[in-house]
N, C-alpha and C positions, 0 to 999 in steps of 0.2 A: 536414074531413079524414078520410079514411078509412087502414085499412092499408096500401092499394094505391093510394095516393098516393106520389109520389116526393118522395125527402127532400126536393128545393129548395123544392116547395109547403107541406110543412111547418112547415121551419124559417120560411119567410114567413108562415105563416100566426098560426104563435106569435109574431113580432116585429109582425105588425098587431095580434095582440088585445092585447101590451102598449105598440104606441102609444097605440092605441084609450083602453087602463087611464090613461095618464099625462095623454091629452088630455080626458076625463070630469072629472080632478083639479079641484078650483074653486081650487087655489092654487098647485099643483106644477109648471104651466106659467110662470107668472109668475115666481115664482121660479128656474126654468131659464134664462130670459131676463133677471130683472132684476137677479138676484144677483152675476151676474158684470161687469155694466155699473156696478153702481155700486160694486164694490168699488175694479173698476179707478178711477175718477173720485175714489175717496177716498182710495187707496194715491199717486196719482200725484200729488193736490194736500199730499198730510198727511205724505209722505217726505222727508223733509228732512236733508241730513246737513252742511250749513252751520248752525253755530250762532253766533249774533248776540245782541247784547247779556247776556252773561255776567256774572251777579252776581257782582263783585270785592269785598269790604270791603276798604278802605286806610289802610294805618296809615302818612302822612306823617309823619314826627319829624322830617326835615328843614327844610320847608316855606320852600323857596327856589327861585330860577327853575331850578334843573336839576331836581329833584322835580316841578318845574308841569308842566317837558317831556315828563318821562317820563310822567305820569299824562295829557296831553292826546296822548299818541300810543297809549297803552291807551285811550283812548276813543274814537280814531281808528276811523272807519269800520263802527261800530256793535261792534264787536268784545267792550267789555264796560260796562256797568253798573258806574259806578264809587258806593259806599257808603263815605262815612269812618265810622272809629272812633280813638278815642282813644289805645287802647291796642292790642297784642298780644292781649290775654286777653279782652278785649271783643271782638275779630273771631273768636276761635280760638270763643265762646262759639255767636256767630251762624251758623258754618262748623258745628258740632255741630246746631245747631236744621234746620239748611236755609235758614236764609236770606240768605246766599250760597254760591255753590258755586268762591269761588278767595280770595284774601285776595295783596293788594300789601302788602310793607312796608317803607320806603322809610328805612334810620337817619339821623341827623342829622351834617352834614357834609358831604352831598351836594354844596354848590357848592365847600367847599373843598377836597375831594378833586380836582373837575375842574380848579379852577384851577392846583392841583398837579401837572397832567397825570400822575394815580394814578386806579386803576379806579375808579367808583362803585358802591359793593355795595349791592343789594338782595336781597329774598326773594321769591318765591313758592311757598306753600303753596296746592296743589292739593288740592280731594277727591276722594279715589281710589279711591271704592265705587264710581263705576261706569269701566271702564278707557276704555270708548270715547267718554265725557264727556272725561274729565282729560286722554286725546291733544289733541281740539278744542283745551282749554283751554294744554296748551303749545305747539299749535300758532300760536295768535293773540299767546299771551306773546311768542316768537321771533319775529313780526312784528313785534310794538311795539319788542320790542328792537332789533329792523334801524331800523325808521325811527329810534329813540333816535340809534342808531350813526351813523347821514348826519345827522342835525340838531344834533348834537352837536360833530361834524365834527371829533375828536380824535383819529383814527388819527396817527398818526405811527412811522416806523421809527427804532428803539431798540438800540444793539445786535445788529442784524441782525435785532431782530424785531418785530413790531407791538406796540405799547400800545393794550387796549383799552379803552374811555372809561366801558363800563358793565359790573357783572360779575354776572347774575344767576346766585342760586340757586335750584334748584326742591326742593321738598318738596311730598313726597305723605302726606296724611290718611288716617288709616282703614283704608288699604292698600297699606302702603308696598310690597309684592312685586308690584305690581299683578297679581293672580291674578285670573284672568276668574270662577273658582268664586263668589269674595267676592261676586259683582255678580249672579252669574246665578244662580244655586242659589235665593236667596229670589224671584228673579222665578220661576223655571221652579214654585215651590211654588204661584204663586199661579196659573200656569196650568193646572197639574196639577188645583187643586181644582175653580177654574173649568170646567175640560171633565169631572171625576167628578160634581161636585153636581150641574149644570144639565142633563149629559146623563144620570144617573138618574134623576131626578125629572122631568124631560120626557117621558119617555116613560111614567110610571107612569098616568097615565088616561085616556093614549092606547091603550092595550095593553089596560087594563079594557074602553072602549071597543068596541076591536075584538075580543075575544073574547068580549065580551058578558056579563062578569061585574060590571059597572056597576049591572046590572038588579038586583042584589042589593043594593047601596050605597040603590037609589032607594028598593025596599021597605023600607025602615027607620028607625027615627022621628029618623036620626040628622042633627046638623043641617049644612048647607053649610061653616063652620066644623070642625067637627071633623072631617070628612072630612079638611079641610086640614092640620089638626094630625097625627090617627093615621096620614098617611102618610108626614110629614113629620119622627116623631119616629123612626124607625129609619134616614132616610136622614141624617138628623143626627146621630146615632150610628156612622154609617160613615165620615160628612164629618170629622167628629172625631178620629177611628182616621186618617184620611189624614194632618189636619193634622198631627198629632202624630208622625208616621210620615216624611212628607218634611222637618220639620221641625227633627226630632231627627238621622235621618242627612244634613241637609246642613252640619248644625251637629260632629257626629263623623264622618264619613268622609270630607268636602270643607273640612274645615276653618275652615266659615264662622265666624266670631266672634261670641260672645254678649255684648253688652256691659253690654244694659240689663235692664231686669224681664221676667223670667218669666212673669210675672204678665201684665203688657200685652201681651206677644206671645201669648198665650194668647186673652186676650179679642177681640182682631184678628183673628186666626185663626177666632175663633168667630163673631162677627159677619157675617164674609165669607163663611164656610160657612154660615152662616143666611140671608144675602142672599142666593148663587146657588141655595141649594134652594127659596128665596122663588121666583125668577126662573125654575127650571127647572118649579115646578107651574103660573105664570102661563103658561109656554108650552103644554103640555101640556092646559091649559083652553081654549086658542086651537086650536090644531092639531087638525085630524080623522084626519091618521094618521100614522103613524110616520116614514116620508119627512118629512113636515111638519115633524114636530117635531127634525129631524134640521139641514134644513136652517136653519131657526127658530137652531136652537142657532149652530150655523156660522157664522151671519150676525152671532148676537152676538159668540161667539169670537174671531174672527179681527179686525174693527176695533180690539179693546182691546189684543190685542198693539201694537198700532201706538198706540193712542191712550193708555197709560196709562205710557208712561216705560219699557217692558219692554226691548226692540231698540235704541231709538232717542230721544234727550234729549228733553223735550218743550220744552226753551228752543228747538231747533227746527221747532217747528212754527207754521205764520201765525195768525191773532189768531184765526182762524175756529175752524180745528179746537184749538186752544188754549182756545177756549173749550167746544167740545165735548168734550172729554177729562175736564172737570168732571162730566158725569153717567158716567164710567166708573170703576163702582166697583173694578176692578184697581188704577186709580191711585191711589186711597186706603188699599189692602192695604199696594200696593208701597212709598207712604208711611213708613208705619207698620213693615212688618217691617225692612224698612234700614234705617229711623232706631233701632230698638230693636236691634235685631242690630249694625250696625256703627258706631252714635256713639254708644250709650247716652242716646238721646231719649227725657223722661220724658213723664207724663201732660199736664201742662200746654203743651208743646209741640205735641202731638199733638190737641189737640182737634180741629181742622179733618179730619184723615182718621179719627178714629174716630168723629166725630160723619156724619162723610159714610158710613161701613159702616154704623153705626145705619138712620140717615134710611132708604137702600139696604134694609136688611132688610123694616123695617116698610110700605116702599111697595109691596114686591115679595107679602107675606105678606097684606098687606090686599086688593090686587087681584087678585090668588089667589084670596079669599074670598071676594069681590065678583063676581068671573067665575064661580066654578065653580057651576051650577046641577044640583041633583039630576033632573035630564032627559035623554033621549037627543040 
């Protein structure tokens, strides 16, 4: 190109040398092409907003053919997972832990209320830390209770008006206002860290790289390890300031609820900030430039929204990616900070997602250390 060239040759001539730039890429074309093909294939098999088999615990006191009824039309059509418990305080304990996410309770009487042609009362208790769970979940109760209503076959007019045969109550856990903040504030914390840690620390020896101040790192007797440490410990110090930061204002300005330890919520937070800067040097070791490690990051980001309980329950998603959602360490955050935030879930409850943050850290920090060679 010279001056006395006309703009149109120009401006083409600068979009050929950065096609030329992007097609030289040994990864950036691939990723052009593959990134968005398999997201689509993952979003469209892993989106799910039917949820099937819902952990109910039920507390039968009844335990007569109209209680049989009721409970085999809540089981009706995969709708929930039914769990007895014995008592009230035994489900309400399980419904705290996570492990169920609805609780039937059914008092005793039940047949002789219907033969009384008087309503049958029952309860259910919802949990209502996440709002777009607990809808599903009275949505499927209000079916069970329809089909109760026809199988029951006790409508009759009374006075001018219907008697109806079953009378449930709903109750909401955790959140009885159901405020969307309650649900999302602790997810948006954990995606907030997720895209500061992993996209700082990805680009940190990507950037060395391409500026070419690496060559200083190589001259010196220092070893492949500690590299990984002393870059690691100032973004950990920032990771830290974040957690403590979203953490605190979603707990005073959004109102979220503090139920459980301090303590725990701290070490969770910490973990997962030590995982994703684990996870943001490993890419950064991978990637030869910043595009790379851009889109590298992206690629992790965006599946765990969907894979880790954030948007969308993971009761529905299919066996497959249900089983995939196990190596997404957000699902173990989001664990962990809603069960300490809104049920007051203690240490022993929680091993499974803080033992899964650990695990996460040290695989992410070892192959880190593993990859990075003091070489160009």
């Amino acid at each position: 190109m010279t001056a006395t060239s006309r703009p149109l040759d120009r401006i083409l001539g600068i979009a050929r040398k950065e096609f030329l730039h992007v097609r030289r890429d040994a990864v950036l074309p691939r990723l052009i092409v593959l990134l968005p093909v398999v997201m689509l294939l993952l979003f469209g098999y892993a989106l799910n907003t039917n949820v099937k088999d819902i952990r109910l615990g039920v507390v039968d006191l009844a335990r007569d053919r109209v209680s049989e009824r009721i409970l085999r039309n809540y089981a009706a059509e995969d709708r929930f997972e039914l769990r007895p418990y014995p008592t009230r305080e035994a489900a309400l304990e399980a419904a705290r832990t996570g492990t169920v996410r609805a609780i039937l309770e059914i008092p005793a009487g039940a047949l002789a209320a219907a033969r009384a042609q008087q309503p049958v009362p029952y309860t259910v208790f919802v949990d209502g830390s996440d709002p777009t769970f607990a809808a599903q979940v009275r949505a499927a109760s209000a079916a069970a209770t329809q089909d109760s209503l026809a199988a029951l076959g006790a409508v009759r007019a009374a006075t001018g008006t219907l008697s109806v045969p079953v009378r449930p109550t709903l109750e909401t856990l955790y959140n009885p206002d159901n405020r969307s903040a309650v649900y999302m504030v602790p997810g948006l914390s954990g995606l907030i860290l997720t895209l500061i840690c992993v996209m700082l620390t990805a680009l940190a020896i990507v950037r060395e790289r391409e500026t070419g101040t690496i060559e200083a790192l190589i001259a010196t007797p220092v070893r492949p390890h500690e590299v990984i440490l002393g870059k690691l410990l100032p973004y950990f110090a920032f990771g830290a300031l974040d957690a403590a930061l979203v953490l605190t204002i979603g707990h005073w300005l959004f109102g979220v609820p503090l139920v459980g330890s301090v303590g725990l919520l701290t070490l969770a937070a910490l973990l997962f900030v030590l995982g994703n800067l684990g996870l943001g040097i490993l890419i950064s070791t991978v990637a030869g430039t910043q595009p790379q490690a851009m889109f590298a990051t992206i690629a992790i980001i965006v599946p765990s929204i969907f894979l880790s309980g954030f948007l969308l329950p993971l009761e529905g998603l299919n066996r497959f990616f249900a089983g995939l959602s196990y190596g997404v360490p957000l699902r173990y955050y989001l664990q962990a900070v809603r069960g300490i935030m809104l049920r007051g879930t203690d240490a022993q409850q929680l091993q499974l997602p803080l033992t899964g943050l650990a695990v996460f850290a040290v695989i992410t920090l070892t192959l880190a250390s593993l990859r990075f060679r003091k070489t160009l």
